[in-house]
N, C-alpha and C positions, 0 to 999 in steps of 0.2 A: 396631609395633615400638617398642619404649620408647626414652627419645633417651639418646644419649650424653654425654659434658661434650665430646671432641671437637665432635660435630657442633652443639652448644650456643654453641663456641667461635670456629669457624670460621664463624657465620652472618653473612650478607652484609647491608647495608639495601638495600631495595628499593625502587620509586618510591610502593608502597604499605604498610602494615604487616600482617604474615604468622605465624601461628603453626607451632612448631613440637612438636606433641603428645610428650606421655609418657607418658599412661596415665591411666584415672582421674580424672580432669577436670584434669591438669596441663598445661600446658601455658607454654611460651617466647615469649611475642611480640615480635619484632624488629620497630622501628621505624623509616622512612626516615631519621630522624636516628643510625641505628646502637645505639639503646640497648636496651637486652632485659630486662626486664622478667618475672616469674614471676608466672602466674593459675591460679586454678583454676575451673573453671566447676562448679557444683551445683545442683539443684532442692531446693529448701525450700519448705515451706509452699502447693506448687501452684507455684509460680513458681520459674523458671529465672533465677540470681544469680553473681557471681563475687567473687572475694576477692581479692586481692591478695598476694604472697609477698615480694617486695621485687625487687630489683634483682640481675643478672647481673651480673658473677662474685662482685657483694659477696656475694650469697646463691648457694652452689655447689648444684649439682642435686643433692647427696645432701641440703643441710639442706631444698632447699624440697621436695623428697620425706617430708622428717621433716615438715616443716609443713602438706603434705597429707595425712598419713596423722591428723595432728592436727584438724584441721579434719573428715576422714572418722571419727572418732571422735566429734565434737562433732553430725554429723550424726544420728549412732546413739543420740545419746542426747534427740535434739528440740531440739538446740538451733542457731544459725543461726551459720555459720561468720565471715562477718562482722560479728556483733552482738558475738561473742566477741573476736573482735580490738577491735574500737572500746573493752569493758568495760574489755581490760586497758590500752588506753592513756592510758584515761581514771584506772584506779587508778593509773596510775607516773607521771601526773599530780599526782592526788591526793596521793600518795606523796611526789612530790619537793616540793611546797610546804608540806608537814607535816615533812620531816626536821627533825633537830635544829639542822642548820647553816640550816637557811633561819629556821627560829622562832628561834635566835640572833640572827641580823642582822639580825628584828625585833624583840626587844629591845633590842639598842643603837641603831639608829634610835630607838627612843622616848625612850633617855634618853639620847641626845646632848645636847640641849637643857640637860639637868639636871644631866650632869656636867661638871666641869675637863677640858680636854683631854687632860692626862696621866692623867687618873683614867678617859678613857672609851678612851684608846688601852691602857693596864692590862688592862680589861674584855675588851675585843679580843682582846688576847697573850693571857689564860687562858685566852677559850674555843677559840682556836686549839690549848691543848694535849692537847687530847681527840679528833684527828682519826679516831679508831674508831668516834665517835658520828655524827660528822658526818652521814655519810649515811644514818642510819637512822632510820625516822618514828621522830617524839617520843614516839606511843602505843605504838610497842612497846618502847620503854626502860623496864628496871625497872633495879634496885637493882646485880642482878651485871653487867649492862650498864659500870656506872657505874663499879662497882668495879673492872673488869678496862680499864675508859683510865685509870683513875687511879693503879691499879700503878705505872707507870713514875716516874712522881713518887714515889711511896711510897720505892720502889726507890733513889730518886737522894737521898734523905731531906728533902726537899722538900715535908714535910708539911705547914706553914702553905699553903704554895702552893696545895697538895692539897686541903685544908680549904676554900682560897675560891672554889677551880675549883669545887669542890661545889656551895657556897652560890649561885654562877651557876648552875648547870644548874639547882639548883629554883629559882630566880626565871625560868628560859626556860619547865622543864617548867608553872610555874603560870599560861601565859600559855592554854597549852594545856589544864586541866584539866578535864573533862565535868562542865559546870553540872548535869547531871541524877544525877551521884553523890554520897551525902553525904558530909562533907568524912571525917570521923569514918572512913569503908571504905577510902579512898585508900591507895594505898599507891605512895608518888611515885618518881620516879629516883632523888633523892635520898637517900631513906632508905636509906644505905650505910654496914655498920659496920666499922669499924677494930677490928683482935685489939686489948686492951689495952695493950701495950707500944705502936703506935704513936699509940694517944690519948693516953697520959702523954705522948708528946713533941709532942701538936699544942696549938699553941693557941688559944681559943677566941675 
């Protein structure tokens, strides 16, 4: 009989730790410390393996049902349901120390040393004006990316401003550039253009 969120809700801890099946290798296991936990158990590869769904009531029995029908699909296709979880935690890993806000704060980290303090807390306030970038890897910012944080400035006529936000983001994006591209194909954040009417008022 498949479980209910009731009877998911109302389990006890016990002097031992107890699973409470769902179907299809789902299952709840309640631990003497009262925490409950989502697994799925699968055979892969000849061997008998389980995976992990997260945690009761954070993860509600319809999502870790969506997460084993996910992982049942991963099966079907030869691939190992836990190796898939590890890949992607390893990309939003990868991910979060490549966004634009973390390769920012390692360019100014570098040129602390080099700037005025007013000229590096400057640095700072402009690249905080682009919070749309912030969280997304540096490699997949291109041009429109750029163009559409920098609107609002545009907008506010705040174009010098706009113009040196710019000039920061390709000195972040160049920290990140792939040595194996030639420079000549690149085609960076930065390179974002302004209709004419507002480069006659920016200046250079």
């Amino acid at each position: 009989m498949p479980l209910t969120d009731t009877a998911a809700r109302n389990a006890k801890p016990r002097a031992k730790p107890y699973k409470l099946t769902d179907g299809a290798g789902l299952y709840l296991e309640v631990m003497p410390t009262g925490a409950r936990y989502w697994r799925m158990r699968y055979r892969h590869g000849g061997r008998d393996s389980r995976v992990a769904f997260g945690v009761y009531p954070e993860v509600t029995l319809a999502e870790a049902r969506k997460r084993r029908e996910e992982a049942r699909a991963a099966l079907r296709e030869g691939q190992d349901p836990a190796a898939v979880k590890r890949a992607r935690k390893t990309a939003a890993r990868v991910s979060g120390a490549d966004s634009f806000k973390a390769i920012a704060d390692e360019w100014l980290a570098k040129q602390a040393a080099s700037l005025a303090p007013v000229t590096y807390a400057k640095a700072q306030w402009m690249l905080g004006l682009v919070p749309g970038l912030h969280a997304l890897p540096i490699a997949q910012i291109g041009p429109p990316d750029v163009l559409m944080a920098l609107r609002p400035l545009e907008a506010a006529g705040t174009l010098e401003t706009a113009h040196r936000v710019k000039q920061r983001i390709g000195k972040c994006s160049a920290m990140r550039s792939p040595p194996d591209v030639p420079r000549s194909t690149r085609r960076p954040p930065c390179a974002v253009r302004w209709p004419p009417s507002s480069l006659a008022r920016m200046r250079p």
